[in-house]
C-alpha positions as a Markdown table, in Angstrom:
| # | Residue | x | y | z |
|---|---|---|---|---|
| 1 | Unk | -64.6 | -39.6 | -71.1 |
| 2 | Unk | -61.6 | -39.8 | -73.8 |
| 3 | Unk | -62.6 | -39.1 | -76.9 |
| 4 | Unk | -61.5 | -42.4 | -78.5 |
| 5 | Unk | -61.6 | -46.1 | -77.6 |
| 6 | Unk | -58.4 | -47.0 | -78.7 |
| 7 | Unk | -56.8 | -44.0 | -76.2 |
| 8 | Unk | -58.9 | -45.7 | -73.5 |
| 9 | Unk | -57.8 | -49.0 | -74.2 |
| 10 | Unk | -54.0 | -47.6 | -74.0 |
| 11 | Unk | -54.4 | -45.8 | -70.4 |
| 12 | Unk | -56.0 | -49.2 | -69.3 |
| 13 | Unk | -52.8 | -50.9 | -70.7 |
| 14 | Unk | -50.1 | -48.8 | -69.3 |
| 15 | Unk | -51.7 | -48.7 | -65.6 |
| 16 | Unk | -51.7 | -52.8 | -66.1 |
| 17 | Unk | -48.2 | -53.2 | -67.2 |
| 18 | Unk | -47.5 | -50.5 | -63.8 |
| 19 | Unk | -49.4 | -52.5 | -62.4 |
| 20 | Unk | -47.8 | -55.8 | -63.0 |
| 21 | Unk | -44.2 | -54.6 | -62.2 |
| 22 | Unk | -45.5 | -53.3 | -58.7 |
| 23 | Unk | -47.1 | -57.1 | -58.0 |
| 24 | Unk | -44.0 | -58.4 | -59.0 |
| 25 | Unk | -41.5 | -56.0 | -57.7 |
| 26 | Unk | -44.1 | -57.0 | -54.1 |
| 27 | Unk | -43.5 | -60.9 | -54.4 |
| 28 | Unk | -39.6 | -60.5 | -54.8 |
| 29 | Unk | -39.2 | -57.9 | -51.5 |
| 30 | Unk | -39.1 | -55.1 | -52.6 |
| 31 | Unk | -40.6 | -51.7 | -53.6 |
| 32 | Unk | -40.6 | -50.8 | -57.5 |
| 33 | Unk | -39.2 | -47.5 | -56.7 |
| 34 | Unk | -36.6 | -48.9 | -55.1 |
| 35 | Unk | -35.5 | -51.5 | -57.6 |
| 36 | Unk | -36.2 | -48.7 | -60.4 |
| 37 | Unk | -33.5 | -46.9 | -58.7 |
| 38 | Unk | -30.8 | -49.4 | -58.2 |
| 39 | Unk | -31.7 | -50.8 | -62.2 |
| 40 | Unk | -30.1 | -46.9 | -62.7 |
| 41 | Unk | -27.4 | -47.3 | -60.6 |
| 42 | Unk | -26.6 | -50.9 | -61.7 |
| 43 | Unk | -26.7 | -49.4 | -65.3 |
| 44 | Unk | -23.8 | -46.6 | -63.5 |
| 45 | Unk | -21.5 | -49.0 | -62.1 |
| 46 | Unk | -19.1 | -46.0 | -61.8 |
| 47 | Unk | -22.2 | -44.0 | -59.8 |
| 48 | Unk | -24.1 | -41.4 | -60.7 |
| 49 | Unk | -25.1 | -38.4 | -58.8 |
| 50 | Unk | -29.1 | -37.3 | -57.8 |
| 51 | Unk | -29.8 | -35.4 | -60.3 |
| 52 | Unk | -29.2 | -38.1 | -62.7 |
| 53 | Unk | -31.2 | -40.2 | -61.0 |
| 54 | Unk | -34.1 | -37.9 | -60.5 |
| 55 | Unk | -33.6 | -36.8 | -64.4 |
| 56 | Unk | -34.0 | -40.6 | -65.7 |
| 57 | Unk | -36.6 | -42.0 | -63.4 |
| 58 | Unk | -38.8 | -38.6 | -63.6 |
| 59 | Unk | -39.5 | -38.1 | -60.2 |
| 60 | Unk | -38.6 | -35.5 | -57.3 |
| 61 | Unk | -34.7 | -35.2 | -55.5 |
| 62 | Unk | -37.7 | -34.8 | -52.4 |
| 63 | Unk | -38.4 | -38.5 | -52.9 |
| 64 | Unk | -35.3 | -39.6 | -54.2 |
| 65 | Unk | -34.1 | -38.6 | -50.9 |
| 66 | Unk | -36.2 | -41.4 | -48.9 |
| 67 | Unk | -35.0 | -44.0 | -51.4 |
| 68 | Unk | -31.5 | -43.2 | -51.3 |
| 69 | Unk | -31.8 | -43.3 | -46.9 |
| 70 | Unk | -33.7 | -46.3 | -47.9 |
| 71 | Unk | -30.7 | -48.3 | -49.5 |
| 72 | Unk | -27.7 | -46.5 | -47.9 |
| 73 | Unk | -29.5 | -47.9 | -44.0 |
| 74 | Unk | -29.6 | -51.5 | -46.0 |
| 75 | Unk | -26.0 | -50.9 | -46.9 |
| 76 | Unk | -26.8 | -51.4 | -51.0 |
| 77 | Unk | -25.1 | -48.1 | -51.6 |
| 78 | Unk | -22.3 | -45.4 | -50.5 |
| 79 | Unk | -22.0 | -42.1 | -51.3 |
| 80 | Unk | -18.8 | -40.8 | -52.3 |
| 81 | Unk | -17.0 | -37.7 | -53.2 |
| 82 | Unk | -16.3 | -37.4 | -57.1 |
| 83 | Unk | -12.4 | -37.4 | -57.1 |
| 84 | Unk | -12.7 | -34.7 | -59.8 |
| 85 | Unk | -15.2 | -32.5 | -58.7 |
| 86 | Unk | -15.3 | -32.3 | -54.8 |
| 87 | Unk | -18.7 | -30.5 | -54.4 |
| 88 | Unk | -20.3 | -33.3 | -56.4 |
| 89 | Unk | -21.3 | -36.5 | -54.7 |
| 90 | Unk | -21.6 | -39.7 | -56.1 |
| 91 | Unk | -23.9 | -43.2 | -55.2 |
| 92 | Unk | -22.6 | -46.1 | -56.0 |
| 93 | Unk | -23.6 | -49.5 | -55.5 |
| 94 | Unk | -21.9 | -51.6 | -52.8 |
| 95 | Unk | -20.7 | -55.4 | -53.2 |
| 96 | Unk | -23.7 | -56.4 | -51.5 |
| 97 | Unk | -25.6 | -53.8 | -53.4 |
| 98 | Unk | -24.8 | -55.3 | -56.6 |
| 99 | Unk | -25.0 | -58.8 | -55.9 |
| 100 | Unk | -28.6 | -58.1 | -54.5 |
| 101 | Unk | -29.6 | -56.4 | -57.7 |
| 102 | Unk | -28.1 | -58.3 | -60.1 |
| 103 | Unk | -30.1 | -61.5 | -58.8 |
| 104 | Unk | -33.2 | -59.6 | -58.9 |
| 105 | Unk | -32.6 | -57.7 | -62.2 |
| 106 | Unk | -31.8 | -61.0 | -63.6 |
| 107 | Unk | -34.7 | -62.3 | -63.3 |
| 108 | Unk | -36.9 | -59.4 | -63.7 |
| 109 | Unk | -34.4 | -59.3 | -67.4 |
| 110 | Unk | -34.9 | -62.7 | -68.4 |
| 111 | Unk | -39.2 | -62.2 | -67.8 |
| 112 | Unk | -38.9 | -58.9 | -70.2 |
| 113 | Unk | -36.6 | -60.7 | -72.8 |
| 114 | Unk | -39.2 | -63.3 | -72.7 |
| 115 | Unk | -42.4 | -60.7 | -73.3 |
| 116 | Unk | -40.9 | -58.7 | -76.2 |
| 117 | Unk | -39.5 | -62.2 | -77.9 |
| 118 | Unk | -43.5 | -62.7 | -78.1 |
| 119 | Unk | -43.1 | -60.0 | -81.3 |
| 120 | Unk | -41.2 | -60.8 | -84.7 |
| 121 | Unk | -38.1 | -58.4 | -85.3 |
| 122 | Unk | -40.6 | -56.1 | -87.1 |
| 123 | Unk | -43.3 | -56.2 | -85.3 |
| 124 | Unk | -40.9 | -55.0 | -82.2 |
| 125 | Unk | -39.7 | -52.0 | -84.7 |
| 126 | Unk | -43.3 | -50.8 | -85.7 |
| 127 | Unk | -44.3 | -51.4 | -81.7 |
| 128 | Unk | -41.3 | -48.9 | -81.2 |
| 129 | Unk | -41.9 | -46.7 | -84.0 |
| 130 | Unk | -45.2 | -46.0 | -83.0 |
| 131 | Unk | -44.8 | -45.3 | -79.2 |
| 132 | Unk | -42.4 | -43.3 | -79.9 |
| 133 | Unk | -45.0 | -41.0 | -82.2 |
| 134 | Unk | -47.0 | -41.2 | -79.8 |
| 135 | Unk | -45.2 | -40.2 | -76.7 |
| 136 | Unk | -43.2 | -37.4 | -78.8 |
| 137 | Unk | -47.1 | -36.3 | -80.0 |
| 138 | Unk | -48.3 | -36.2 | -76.6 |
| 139 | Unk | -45.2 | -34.6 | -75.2 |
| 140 | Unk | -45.2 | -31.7 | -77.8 |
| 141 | Unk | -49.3 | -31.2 | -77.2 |
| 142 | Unk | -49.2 | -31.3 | -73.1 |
| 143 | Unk | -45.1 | -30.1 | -72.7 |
């Protein structure tokens, strides 16, 4: 048992909103590792490599490996060669790639816009402010 209510009530929270982005991501067709992947490489329109990948969305090049077979067999991305370095490759999102995510990211956009326009200005700073304390706590006490 956590030691305070308030903690609880935050776990609780967070596995919700995870929770709520998985439904979502299920009625729109598609996996929310998946679409957390091509939101990174839609953010990288000149493609990224793995380990970028792996470093944003905190996860294994083990698992990224699945996703990326996942979109390269639905032809959402290529992998390239990086004109500068050679030994580095690159995915990038495909035409079709990119008009798929942009629809969905789009909409999945304009539903977040929506939630965090339910704070003031301030309220969003101080909601900020004090996840960030409390992430940075937790990552200095468990890191």
């Amino acid at each position: 048992m956590r030691s305070s209510i308030e903690y609880n009530e935050h776990i609780l929270l967070s596995k919700l909103e995870s929770r709520i982005y998985y439904e979502w991501c299920r009625k729109n067709g598609i996996s929310y590792s998946l679409l957390q992947v091509l939101d990174v490489l839609y953010q990288q329109p000149e493609g990224i490599d793995a380990k970028y990948i792996c470093d944003t969305m905190f996860i294994y090049k083990q698992t990224l490996t699945g996703l990326i077979k996942q979109l390269e067999s639905s032809k959402y991305i290529q992998i390239k060669k990086d004109s500068i370095d050679k030994r580095r490759k690159l995915i990038i999102l495909t035409k079709t790639g990119f008009d798929y995510v942009e629809g969905i990211l789009t909409r999945l956009y304009e539903k977040e816009d929506i939630t965090f326009n339910c704070l003031s200005d301030q309220e969003k700073k101080i909601f900020n402010r004090l996840y960030r304390k409390v992430v940075q706590t937790l990552q200095k006490e468990l890191g």
